[in-house]
C-alpha positions in Angstrom: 82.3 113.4 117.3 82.5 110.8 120.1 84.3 112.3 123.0 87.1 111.5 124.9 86.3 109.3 128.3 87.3 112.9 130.3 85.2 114.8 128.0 81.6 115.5 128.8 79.5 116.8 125.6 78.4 119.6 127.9 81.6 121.0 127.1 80.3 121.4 123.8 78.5 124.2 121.8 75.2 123.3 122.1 72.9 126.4 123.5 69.1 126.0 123.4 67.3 128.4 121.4 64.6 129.0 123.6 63.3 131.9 120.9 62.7 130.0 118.4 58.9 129.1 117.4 58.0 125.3 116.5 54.6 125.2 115.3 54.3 121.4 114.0 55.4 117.9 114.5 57.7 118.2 111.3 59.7 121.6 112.8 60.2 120.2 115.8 61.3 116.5 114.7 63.8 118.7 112.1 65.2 121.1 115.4 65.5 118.1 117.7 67.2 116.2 114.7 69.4 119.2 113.9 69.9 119.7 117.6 71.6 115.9 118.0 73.4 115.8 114.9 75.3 119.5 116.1 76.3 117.7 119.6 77.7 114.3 117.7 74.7 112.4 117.3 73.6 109.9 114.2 69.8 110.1 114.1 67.9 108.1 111.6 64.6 109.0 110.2 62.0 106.2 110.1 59.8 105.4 107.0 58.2 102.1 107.5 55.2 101.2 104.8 55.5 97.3 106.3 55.4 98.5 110.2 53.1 101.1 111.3 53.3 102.3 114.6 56.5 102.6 114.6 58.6 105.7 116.2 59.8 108.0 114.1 63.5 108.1 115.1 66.2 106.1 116.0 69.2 108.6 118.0 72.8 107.0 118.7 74.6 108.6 120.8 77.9 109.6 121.3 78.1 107.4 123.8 76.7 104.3 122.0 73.0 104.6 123.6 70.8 104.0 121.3 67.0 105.4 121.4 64.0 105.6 119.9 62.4 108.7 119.8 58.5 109.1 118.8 57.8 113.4 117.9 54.1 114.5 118.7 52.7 117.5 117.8 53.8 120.6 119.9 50.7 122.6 119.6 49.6 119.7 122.2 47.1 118.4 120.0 49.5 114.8 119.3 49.3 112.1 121.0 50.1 108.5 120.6 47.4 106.2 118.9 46.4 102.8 120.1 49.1 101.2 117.2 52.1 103.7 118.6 50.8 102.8 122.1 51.4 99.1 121.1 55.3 99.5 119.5 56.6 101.5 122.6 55.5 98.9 124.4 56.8 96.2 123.1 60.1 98.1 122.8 59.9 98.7 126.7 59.9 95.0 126.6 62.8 94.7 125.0 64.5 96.9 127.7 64.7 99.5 125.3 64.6 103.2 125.6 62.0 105.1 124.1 61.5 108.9 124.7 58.2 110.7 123.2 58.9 114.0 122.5 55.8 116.7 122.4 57.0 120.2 122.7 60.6 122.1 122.8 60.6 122.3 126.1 61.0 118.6 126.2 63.3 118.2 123.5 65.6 121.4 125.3 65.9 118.8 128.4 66.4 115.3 126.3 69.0 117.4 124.2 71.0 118.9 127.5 70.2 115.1 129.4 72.3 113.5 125.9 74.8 116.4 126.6 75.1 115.4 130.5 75.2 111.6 129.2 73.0 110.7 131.3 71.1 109.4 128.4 
């Protein structure tokens, strides 16, 4: 769903669900996954046995932004190691964009800043 150059995806359907309980990394890498996809968003999944380090998403948006996404724990006890520490810098580098993501609150905002396109 890419929209039209007068349409903003806040016009969408999109509504946080600030109820909902995300105990671990996987729940909230799968709502923030879910969450993009719903407002036109192609997210892929990273798996890389050559690369550690890497982060574990890649989001396009509907706007043709492309970002990595590393998702940390959200009990607060994630953070990035030395190796991660190393890949999102060398991305930076690369003048790419590179969001870590540790709590719903977080991924709320990145989801409604994607809406706004100002991502």
């Amino acid at each position: 769903m890419k929209p039209k150059s007068s349409q903003k995806l806040s016009d969408t359907t999109w509504v946080a669900h600030s109820n909902k309980v995300l105990r671990d990394e996987k729940a909230l890498q799968k709502y923030l996954k879910d969450s993009l996809e719903s407002i036109g968003c192609i997210v892929y999944k990273f798996a890389s046995p050559q690369k550690r380090g890497v982060p574990d998403l890649l989001i396009i948006t509907p706007y043709s932004k492309a970002v990595f996404v590393e998702v940390k724990s959200p009990t607060g006890k994630g953070k990035l190691s030395a190796l991660q520490e190393l890949e999102v810098s060398k991305l930076r580098c690369w003048n790419m964009s590179v969001e870590v993501i540790g709590d719903k609150l977080r991924a709320d905002a990145y989801i409604q800043a994607v809406c706004e396109g100002k991502v």
